[in-house]
HTML snippet that shows the backbone in 3Dmol.js (N, CA, C, O; Angstrom):
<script src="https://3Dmol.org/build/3Dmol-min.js"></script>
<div id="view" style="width:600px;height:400px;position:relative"></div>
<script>
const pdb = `
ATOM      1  N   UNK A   1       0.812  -1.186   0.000  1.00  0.00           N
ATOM      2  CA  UNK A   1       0.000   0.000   0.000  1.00  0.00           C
ATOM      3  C   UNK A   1       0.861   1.258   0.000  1.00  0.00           C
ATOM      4  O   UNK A   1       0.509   2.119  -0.806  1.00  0.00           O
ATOM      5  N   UNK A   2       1.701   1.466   0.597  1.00  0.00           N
ATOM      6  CA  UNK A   2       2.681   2.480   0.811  1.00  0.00           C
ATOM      7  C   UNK A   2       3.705   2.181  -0.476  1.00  0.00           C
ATOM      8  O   UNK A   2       3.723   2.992  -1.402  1.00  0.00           O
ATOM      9  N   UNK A   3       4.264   1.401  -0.497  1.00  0.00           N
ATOM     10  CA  UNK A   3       4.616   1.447  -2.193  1.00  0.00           C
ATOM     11  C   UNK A   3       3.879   1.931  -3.399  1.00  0.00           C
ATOM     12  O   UNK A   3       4.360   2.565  -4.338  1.00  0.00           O
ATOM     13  N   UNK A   4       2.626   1.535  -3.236  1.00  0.00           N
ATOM     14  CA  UNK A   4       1.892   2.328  -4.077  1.00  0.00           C
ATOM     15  C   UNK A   4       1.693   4.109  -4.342  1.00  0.00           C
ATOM     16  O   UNK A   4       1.882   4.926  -5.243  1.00  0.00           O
ATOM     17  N   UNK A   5       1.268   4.077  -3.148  1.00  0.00           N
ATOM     18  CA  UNK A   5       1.357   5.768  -2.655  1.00  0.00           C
ATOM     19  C   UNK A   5       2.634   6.521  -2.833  1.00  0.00           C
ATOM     20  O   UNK A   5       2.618   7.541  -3.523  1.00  0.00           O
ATOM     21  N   UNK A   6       3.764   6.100  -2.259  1.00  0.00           N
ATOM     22  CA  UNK A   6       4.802   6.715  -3.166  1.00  0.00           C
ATOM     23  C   UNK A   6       5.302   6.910  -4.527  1.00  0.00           C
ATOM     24  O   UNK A   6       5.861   7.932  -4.923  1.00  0.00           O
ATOM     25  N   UNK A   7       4.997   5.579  -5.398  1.00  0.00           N
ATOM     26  CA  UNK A   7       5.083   5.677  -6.720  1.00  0.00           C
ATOM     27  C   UNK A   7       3.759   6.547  -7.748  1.00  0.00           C
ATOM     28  O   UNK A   7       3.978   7.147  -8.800  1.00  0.00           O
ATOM     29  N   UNK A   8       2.660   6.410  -7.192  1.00  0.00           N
ATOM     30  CA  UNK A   8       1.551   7.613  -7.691  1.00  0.00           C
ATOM     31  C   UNK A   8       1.722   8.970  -7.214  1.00  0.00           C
ATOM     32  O   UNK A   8       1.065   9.795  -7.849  1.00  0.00           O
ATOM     33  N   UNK A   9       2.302   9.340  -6.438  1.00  0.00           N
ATOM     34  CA  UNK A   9       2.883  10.863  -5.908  1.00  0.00           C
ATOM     35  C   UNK A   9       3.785  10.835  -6.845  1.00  0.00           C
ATOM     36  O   UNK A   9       3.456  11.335  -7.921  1.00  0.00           O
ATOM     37  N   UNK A  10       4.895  10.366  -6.738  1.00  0.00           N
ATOM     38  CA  UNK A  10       6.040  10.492  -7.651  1.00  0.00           C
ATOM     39  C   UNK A  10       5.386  11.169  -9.216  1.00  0.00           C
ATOM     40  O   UNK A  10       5.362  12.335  -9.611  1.00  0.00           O
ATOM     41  N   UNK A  11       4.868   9.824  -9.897  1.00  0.00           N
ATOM     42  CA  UNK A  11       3.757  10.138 -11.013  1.00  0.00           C
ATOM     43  C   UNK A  11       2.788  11.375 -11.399  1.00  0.00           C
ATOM     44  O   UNK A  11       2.621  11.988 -12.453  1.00  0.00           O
ATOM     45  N   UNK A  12       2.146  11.504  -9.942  1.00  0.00           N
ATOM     46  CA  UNK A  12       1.042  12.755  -9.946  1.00  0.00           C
ATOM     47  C   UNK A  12       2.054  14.478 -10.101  1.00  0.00           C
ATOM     48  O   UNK A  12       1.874  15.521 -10.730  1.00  0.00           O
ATOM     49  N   UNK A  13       3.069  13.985  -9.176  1.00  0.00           N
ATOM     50  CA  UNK A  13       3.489  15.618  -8.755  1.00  0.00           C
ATOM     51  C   UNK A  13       4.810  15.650 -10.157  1.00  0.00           C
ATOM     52  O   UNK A  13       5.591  16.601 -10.180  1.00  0.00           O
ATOM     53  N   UNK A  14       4.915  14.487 -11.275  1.00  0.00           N
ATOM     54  CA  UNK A  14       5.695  15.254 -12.433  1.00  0.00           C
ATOM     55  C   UNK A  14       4.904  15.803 -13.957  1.00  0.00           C
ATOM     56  O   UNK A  14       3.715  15.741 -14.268  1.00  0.00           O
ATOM     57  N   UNK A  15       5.563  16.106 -14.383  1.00  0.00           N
ATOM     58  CA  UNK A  15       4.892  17.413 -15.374  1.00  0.00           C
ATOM     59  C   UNK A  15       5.625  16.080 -16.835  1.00  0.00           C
ATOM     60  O   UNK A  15       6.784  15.666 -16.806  1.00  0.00           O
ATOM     61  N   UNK A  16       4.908  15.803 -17.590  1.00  0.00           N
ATOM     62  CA  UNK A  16       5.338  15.341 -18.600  1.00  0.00           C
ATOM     63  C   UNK A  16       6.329  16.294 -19.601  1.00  0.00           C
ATOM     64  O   UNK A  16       6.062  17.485 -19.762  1.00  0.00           O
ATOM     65  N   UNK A  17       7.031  15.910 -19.996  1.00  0.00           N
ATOM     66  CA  UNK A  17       7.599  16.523 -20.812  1.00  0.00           C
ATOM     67  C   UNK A  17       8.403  17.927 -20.632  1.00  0.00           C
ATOM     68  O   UNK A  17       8.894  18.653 -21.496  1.00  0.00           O
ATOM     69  N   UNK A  18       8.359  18.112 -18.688  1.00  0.00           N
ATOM     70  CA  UNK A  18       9.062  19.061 -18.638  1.00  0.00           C
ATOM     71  C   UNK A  18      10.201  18.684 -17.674  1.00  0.00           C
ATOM     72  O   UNK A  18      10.804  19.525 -17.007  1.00  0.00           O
ATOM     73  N   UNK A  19      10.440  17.444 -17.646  1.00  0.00           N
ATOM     74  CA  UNK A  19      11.844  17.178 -16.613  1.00  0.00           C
ATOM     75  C   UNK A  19      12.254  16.093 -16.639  1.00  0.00           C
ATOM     76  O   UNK A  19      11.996  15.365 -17.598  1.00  0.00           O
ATOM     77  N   UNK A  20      12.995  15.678 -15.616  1.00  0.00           N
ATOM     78  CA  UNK A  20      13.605  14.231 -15.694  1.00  0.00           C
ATOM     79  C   UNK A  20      13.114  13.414 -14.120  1.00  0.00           C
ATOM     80  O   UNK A  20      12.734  14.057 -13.141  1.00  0.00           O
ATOM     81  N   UNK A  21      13.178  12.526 -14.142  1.00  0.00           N
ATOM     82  CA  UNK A  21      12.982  11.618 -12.573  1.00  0.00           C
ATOM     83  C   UNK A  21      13.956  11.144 -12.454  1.00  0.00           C
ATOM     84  O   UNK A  21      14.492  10.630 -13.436  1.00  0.00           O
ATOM     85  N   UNK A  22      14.740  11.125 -10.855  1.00  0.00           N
ATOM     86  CA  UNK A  22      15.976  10.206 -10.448  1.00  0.00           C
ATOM     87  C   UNK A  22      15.424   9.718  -9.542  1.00  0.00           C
ATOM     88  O   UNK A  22      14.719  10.289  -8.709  1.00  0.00           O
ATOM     89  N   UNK A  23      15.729   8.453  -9.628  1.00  0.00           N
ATOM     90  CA  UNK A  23      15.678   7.825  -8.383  1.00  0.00           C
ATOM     91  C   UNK A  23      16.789   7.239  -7.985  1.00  0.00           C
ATOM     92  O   UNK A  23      17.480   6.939  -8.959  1.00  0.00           O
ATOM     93  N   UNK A  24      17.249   6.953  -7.000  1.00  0.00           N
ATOM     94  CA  UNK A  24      18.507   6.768  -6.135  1.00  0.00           C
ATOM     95  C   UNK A  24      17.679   5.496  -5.161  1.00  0.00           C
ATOM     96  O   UNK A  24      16.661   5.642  -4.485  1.00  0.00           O
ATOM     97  N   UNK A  25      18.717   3.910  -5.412  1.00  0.00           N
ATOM     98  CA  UNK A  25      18.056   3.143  -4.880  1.00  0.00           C
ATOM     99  C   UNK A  25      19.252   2.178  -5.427  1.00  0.00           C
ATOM    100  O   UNK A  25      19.943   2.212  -6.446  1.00  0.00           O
ATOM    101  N   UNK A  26      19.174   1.012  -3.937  1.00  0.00           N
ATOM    102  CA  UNK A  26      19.940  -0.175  -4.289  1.00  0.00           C
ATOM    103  C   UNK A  26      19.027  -1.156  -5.349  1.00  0.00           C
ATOM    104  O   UNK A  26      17.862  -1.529  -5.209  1.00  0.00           O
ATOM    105  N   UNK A  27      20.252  -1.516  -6.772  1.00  0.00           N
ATOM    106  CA  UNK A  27      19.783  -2.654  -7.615  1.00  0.00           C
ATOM    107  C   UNK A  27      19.105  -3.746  -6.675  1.00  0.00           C
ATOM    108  O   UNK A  27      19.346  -3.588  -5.478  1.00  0.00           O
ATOM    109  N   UNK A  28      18.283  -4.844  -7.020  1.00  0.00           N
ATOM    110  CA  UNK A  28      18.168  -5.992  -6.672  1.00  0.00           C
ATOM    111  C   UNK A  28      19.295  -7.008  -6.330  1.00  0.00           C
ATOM    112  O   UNK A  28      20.162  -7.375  -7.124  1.00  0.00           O
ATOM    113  N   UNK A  29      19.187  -7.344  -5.254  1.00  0.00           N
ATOM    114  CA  UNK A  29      20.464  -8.021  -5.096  1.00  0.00           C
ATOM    115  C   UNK A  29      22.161  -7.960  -4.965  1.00  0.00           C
ATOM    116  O   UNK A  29      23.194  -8.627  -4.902  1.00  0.00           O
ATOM    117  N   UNK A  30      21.562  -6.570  -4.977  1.00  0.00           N
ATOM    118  CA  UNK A  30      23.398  -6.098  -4.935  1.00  0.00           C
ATOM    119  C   UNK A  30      23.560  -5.343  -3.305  1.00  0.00           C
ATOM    120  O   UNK A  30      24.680  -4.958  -2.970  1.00  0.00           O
ATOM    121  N   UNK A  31      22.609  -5.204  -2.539  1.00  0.00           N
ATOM    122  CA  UNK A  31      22.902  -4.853  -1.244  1.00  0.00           C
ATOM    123  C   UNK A  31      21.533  -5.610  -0.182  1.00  0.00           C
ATOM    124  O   UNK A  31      20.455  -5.072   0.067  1.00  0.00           O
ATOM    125  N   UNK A  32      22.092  -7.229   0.383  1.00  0.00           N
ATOM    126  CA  UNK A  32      21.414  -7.762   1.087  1.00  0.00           C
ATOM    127  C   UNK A  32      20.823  -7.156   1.836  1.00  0.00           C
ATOM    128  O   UNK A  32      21.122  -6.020   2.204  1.00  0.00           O
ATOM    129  N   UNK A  33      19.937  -7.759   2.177  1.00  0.00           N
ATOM    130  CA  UNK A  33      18.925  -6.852   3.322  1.00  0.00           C
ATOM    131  C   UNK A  33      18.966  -5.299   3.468  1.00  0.00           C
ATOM    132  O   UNK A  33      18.848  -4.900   4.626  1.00  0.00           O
ATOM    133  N   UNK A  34      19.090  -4.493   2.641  1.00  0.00           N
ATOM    134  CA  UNK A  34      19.516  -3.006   2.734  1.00  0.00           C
ATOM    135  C   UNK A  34      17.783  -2.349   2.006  1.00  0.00           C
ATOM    136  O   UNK A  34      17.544  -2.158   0.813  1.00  0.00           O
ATOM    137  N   UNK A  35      17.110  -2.196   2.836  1.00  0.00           N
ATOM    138  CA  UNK A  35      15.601  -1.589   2.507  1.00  0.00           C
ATOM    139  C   UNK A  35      14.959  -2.732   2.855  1.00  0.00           C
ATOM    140  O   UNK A  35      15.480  -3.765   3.275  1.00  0.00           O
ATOM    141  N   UNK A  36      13.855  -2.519   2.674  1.00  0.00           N
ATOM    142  CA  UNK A  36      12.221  -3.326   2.978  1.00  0.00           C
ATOM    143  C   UNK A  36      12.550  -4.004   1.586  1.00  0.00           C
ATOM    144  O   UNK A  36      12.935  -5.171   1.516  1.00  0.00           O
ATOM    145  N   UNK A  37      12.361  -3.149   0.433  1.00  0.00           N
ATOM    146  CA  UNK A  37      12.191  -3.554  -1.099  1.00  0.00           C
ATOM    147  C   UNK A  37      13.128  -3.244  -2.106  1.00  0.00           C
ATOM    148  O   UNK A  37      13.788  -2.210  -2.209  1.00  0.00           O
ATOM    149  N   UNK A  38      13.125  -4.069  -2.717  1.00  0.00           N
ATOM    150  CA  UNK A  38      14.089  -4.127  -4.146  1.00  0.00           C
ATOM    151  C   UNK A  38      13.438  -4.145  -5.660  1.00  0.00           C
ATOM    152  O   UNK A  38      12.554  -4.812  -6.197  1.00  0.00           O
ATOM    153  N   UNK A  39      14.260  -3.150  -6.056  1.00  0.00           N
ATOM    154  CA  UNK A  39      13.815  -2.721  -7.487  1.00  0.00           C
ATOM    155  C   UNK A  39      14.451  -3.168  -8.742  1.00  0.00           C
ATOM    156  O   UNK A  39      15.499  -2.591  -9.031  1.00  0.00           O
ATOM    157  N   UNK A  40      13.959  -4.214  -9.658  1.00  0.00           N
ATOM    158  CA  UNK A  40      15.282  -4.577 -10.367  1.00  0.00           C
ATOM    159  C   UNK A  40      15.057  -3.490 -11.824  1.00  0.00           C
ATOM    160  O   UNK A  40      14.065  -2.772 -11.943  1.00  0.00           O
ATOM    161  N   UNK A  41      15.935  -3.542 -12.622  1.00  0.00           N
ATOM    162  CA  UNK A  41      16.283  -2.516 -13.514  1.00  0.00           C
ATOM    163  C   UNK A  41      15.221  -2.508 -14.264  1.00  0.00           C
ATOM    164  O   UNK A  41      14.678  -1.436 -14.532  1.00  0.00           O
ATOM    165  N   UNK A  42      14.610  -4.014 -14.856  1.00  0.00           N
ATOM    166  CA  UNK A  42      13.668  -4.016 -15.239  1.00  0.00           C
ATOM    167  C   UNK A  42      12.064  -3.509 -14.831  1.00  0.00           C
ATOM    168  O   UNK A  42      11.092  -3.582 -15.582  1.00  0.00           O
ATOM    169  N   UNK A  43      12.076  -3.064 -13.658  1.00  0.00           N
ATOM    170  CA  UNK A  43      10.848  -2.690 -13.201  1.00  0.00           C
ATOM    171  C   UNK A  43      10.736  -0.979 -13.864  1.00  0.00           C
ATOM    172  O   UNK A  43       9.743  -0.683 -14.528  1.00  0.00           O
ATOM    173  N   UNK A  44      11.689  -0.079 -13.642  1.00  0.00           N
ATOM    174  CA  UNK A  44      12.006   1.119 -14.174  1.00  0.00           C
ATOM    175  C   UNK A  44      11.593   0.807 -15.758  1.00  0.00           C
ATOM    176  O   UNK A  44      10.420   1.010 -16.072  1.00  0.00           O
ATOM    177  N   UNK A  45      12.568   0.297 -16.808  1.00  0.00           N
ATOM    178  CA  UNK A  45      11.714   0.316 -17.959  1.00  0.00           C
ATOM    179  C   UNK A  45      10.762  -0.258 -18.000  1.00  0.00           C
ATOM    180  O   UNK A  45      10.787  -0.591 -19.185  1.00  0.00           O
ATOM    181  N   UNK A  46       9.510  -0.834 -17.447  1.00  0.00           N
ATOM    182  CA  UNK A  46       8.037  -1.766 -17.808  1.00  0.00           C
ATOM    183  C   UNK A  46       7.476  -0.164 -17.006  1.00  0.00           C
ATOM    184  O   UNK A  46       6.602   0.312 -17.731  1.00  0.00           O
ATOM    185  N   UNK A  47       7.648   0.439 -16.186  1.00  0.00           N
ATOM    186  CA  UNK A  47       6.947   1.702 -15.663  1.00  0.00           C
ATOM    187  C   UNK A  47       7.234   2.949 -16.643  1.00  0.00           C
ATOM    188  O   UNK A  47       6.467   3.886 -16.865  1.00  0.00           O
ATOM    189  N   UNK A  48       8.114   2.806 -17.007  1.00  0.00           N
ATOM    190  CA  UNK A  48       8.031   4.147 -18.314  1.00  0.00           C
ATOM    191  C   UNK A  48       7.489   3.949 -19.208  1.00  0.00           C
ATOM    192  O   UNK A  48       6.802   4.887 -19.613  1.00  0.00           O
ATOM    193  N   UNK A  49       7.474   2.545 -20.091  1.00  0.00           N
ATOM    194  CA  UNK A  49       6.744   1.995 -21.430  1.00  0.00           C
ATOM    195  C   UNK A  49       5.240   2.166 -20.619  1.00  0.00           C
ATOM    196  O   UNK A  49       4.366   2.851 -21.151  1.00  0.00           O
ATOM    197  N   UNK A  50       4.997   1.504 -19.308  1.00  0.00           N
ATOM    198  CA  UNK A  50       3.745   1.771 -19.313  1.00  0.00           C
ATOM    199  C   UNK A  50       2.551   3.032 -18.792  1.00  0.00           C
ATOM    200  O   UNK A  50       1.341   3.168 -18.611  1.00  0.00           O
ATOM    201  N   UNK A  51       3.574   3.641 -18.727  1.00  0.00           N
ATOM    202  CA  UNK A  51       2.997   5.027 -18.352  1.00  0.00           C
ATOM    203  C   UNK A  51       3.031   5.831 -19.374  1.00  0.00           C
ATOM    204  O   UNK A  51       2.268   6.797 -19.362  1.00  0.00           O
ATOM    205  N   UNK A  52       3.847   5.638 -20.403  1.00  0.00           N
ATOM    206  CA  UNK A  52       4.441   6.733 -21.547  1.00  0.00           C
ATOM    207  C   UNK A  52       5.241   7.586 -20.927  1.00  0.00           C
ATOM    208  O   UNK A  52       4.821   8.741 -20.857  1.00  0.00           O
ATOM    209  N   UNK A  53       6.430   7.316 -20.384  1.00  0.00           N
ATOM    210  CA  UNK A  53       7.164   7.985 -20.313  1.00  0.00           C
ATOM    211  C   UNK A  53       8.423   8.041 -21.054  1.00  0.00           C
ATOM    212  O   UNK A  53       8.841   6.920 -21.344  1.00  0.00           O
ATOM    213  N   UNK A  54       9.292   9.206 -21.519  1.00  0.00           N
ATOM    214  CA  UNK A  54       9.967   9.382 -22.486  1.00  0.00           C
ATOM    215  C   UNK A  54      11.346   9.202 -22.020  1.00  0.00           C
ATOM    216  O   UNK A  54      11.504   9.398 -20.815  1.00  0.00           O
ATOM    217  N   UNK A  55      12.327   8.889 -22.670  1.00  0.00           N
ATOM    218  CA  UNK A  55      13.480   8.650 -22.105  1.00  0.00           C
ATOM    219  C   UNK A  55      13.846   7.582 -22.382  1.00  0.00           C
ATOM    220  O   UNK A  55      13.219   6.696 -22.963  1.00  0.00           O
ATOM    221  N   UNK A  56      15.608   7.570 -21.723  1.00  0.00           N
ATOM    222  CA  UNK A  56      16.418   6.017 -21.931  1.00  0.00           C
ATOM    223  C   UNK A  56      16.423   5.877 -20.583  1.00  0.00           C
ATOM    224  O   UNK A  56      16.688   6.968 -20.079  1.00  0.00           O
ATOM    225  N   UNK A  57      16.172   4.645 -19.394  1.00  0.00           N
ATOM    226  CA  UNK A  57      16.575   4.615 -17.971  1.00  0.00           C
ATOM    227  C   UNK A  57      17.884   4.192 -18.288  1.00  0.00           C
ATOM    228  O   UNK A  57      18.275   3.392 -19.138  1.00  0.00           O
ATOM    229  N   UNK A  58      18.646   5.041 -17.244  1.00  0.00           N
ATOM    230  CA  UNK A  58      20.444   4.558 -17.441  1.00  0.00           C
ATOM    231  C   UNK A  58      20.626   4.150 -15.778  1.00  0.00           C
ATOM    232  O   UNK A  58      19.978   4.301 -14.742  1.00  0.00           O
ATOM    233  N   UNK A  59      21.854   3.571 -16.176  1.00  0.00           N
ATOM    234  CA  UNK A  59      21.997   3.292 -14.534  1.00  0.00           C
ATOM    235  C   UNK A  59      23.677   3.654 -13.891  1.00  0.00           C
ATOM    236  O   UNK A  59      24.767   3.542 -14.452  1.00  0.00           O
ATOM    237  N   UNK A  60      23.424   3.985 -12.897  1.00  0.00           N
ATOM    238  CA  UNK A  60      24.661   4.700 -12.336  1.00  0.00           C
ATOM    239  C   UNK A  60      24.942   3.500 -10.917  1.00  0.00           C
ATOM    240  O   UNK A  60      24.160   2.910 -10.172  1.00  0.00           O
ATOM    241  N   UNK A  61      26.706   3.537 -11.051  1.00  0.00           N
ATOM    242  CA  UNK A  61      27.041   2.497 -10.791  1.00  0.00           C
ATOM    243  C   UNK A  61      27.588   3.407  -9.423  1.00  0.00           C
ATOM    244  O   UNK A  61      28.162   4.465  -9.679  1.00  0.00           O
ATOM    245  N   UNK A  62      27.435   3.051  -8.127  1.00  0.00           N
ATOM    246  CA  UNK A  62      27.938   4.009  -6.670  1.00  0.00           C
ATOM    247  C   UNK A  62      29.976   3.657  -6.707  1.00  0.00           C
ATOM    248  O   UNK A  62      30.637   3.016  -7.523  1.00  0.00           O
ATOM    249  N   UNK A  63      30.255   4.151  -5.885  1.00  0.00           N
ATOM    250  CA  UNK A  63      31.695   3.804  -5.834  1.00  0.00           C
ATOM    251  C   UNK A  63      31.895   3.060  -4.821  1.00  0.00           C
ATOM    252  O   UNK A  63      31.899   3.420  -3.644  1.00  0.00           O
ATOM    253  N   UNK A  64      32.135   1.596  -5.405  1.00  0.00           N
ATOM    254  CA  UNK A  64      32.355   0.510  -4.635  1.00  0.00           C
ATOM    255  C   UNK A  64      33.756  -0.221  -5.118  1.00  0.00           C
ATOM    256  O   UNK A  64      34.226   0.060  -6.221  1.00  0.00           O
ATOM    257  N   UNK A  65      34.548  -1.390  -4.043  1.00  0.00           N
ATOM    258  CA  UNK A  65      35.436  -1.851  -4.576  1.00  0.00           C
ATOM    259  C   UNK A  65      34.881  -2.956  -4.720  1.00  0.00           C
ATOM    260  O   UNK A  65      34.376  -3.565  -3.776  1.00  0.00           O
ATOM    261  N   UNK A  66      34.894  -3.428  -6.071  1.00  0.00           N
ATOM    262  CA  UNK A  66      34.301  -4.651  -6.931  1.00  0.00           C
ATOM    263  C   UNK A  66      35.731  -5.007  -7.747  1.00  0.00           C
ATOM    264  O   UNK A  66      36.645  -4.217  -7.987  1.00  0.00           O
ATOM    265  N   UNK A  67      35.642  -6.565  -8.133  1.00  0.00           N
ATOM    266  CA  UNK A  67      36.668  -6.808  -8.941  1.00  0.00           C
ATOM    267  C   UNK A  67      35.907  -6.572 -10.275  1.00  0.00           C
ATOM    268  O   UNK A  67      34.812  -6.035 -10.443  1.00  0.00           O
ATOM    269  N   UNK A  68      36.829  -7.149 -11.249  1.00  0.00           N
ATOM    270  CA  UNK A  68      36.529  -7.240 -12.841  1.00  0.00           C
ATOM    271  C   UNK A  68      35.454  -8.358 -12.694  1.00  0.00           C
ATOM    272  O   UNK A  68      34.405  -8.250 -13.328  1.00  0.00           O
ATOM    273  N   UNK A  69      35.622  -9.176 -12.072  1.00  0.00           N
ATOM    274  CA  UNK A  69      34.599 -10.316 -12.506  1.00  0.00           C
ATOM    275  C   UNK A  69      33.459 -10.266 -11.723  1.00  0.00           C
ATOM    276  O   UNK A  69      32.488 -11.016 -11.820  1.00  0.00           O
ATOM    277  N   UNK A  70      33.680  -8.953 -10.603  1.00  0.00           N
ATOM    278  CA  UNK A  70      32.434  -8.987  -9.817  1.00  0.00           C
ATOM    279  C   UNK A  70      31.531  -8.009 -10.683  1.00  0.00           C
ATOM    280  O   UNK A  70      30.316  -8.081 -10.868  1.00  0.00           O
ATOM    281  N   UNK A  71      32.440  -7.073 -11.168  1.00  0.00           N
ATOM    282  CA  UNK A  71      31.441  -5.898 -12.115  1.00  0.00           C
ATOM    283  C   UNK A  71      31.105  -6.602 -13.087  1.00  0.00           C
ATOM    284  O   UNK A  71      29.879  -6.692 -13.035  1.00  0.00           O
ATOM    285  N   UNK A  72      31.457  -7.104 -13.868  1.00  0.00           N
ATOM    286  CA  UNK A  72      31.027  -8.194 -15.152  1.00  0.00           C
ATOM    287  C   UNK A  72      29.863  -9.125 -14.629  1.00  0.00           C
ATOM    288  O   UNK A  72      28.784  -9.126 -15.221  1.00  0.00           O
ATOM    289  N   UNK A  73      30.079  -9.911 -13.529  1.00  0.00           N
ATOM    290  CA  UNK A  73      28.512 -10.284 -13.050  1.00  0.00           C
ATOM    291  C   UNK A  73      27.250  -9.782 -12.940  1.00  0.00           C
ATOM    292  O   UNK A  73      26.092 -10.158 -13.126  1.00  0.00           O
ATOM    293  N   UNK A  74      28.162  -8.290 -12.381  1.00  0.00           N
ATOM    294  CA  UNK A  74      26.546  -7.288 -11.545  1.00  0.00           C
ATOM    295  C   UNK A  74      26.187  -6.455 -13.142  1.00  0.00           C
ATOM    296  O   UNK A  74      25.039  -6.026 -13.262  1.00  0.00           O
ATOM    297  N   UNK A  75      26.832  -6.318 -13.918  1.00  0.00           N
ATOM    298  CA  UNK A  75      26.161  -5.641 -15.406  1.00  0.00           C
ATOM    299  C   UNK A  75      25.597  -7.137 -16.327  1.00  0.00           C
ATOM    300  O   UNK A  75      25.041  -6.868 -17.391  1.00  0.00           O
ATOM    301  N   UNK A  76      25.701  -8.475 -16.012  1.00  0.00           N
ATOM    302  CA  UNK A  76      25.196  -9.223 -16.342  1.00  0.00           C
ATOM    303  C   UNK A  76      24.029  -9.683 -16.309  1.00  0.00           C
ATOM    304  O   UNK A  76      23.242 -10.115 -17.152  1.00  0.00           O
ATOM    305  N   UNK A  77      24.021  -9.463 -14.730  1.00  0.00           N
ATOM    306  CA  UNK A  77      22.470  -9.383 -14.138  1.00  0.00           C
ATOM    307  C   UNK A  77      21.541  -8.564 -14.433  1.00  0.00           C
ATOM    308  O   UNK A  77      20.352  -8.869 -14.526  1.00  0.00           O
ATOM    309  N   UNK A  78      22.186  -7.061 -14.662  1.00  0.00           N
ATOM    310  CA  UNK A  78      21.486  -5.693 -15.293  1.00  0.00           C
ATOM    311  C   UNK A  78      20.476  -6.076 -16.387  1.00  0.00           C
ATOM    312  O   UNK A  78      19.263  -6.261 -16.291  1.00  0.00           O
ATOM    313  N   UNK A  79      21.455  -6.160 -17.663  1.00  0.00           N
ATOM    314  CA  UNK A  79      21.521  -7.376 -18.447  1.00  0.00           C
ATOM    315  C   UNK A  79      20.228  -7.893 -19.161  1.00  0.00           C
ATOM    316  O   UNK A  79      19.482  -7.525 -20.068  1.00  0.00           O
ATOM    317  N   UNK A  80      20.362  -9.045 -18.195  1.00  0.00           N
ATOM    318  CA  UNK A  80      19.099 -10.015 -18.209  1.00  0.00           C
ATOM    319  C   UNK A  80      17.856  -9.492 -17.421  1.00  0.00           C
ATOM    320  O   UNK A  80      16.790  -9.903 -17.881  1.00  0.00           O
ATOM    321  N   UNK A  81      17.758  -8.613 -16.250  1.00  0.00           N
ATOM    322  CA  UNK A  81      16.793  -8.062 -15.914  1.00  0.00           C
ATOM    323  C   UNK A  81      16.168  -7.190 -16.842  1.00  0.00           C
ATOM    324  O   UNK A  81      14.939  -7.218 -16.900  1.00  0.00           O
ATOM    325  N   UNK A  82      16.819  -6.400 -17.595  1.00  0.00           N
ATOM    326  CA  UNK A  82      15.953  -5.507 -18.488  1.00  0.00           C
ATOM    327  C   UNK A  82      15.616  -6.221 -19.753  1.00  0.00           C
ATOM    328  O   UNK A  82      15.162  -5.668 -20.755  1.00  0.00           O
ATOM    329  N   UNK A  83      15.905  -7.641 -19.615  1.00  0.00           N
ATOM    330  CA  UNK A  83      15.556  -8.339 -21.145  1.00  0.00           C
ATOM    331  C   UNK A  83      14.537  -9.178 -20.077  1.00  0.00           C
ATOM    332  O   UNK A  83      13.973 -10.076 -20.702  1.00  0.00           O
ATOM    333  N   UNK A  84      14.197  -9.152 -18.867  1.00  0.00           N
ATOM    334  CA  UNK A  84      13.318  -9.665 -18.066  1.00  0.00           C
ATOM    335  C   UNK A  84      11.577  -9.592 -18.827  1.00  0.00           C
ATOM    336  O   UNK A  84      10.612 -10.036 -18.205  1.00  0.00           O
TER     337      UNK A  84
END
`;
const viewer = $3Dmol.createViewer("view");
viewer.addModel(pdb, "pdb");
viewer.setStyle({}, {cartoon: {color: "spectrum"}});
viewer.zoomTo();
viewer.render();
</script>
C-alpha cells in the first residue's frame, strides 16, 4: 500500500515533458537486506513503457570496490533483468 502511494505521488506531482525523474536506490540483489524492497532494472523500464514515459533509464554504478569479474557479473544481471 505504501509502495503504491509513493510511486503515484512520484507520477502525480511530475509534469510530462518538462523534466527528468531520479531515483537513487539499491539494484536488486546487490545490497542484502539493505531496505524493505528491491527494485530490479527491469521494473524502471516496464513503468516508463507503461505510463508513456519518455526517455532512456540509465543506470549509475555508486563507488564501490568490486573486482573485474564482480562488475562483469553485476552488469550481467542488469543485463538479463531488463531483457526480463
Amino acid at each position: 500500500e505504501a509502495q503504491y502511494a509513493v510511486w503515484k505521488n512520484i507520477h502525480d506531482f511530475s509534469r510530462p515533458g518538462k523534466g527528468i525523474m531520479v531515483h537513487a536506490l539499491p539494484l536488486a540483489g546487490c545490497f542484502h537486506r539493505h531496505g524493505a524492497f528491491e527494485y530490479a532494472p527491469s521494473f524502471f523500464v516496464h513503468l516508463a513503457e507503461l505510463m508513456g514515459y519518455g526517455g532512456i533509464p540509465s543506470m549509475y554504478w555508486p563507488r564501490v570496490e568490486m573486482t573485474m569479474d564482480e562488475r562483469e557479473a553485476a552488469w550481467w544481471l542488469v543485463r538479463h533483468q531488463i531483457r526480463a
